[in-house]
C-alpha positions as CSV (number, residue, x, y, z in Angstrom):
1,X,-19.1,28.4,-3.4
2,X,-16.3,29.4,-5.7
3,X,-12.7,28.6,-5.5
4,X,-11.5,31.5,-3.6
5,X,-15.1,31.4,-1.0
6,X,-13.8,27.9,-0.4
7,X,-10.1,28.5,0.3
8,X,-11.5,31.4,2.6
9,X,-13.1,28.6,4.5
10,X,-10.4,26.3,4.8
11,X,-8.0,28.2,5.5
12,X,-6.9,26.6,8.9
13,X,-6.4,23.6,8.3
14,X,-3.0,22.6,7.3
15,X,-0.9,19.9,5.9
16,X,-1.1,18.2,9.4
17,X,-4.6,17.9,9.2
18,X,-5.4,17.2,5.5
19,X,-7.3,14.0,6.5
20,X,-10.1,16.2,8.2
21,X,-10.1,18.9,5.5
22,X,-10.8,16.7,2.9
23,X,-13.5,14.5,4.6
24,X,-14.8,18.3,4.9
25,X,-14.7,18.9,1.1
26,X,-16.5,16.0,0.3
27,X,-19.1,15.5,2.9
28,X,-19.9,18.8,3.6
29,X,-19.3,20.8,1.1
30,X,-19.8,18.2,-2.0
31,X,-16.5,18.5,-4.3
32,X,-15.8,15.9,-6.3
33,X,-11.7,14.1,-6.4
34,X,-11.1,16.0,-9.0
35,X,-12.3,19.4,-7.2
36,X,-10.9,18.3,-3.9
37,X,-7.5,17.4,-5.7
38,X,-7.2,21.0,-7.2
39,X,-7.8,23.1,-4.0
40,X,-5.0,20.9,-2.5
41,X,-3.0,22.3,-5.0
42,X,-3.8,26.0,-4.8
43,X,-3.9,26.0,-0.7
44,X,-0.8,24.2,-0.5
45,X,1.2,24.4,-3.5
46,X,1.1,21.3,-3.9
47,X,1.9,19.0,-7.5
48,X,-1.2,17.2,-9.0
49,X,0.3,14.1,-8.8
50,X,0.8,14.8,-4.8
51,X,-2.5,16.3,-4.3
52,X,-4.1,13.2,-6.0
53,X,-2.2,11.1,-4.1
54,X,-3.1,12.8,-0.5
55,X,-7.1,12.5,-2.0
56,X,-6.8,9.0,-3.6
57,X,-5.3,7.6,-0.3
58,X,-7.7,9.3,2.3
59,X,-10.5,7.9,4.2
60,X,-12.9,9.9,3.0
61,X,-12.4,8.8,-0.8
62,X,-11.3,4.8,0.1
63,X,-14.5,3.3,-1.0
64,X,-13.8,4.5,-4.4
65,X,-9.7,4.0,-4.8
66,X,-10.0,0.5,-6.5
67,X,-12.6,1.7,-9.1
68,X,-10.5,4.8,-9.8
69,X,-7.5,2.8,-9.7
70,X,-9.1,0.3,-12.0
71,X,-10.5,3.2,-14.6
72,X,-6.9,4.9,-14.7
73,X,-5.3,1.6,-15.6
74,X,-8.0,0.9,-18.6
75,X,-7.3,4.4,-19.9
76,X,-2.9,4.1,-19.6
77,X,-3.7,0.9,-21.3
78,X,-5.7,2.6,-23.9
79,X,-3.0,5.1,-24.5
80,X,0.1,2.7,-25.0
81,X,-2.3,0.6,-27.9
């Protein structure tokens, strides 16, 4: 599905229920963070850094928040050196 097929789809859930819709994104309809994070952003006009947040902190992503957390701190790390 594109972008605008999947916004179609979603488009009751709300802020309220962000939890559900992004369980939805990635176990039904297999999007990836980075995928999940940017239809956050055009549904709800959100900033990246809050619609990273909202899919870096949910349940449906927490078995993989230490090894993202982990990856982003080797590559800041990279950056300052």
């Amino acid at each position: 599905m594109n972008n605008t097929e999947l916004l179609e789809k979603y488009k009751d859930y709300t802020i309220t229920n962000i939890e559900d819709l992004i369980l939805k994104m990635k176990l039904e309809d297999d999007l990836s963070m980075m995928q999940s994070t940017m239809l956050l952003v055009l549904k709800f006009k959100l900033k990246i850094s809050e619609a990273d947040n909202y899919v870096l902190n949910s349940k449906a992503w927490s078995d993989r928040k230490e090894s993202v957390e982990k990856l982003r701190d080797n590559i800041f790390d990279k950056l300052k050196n």
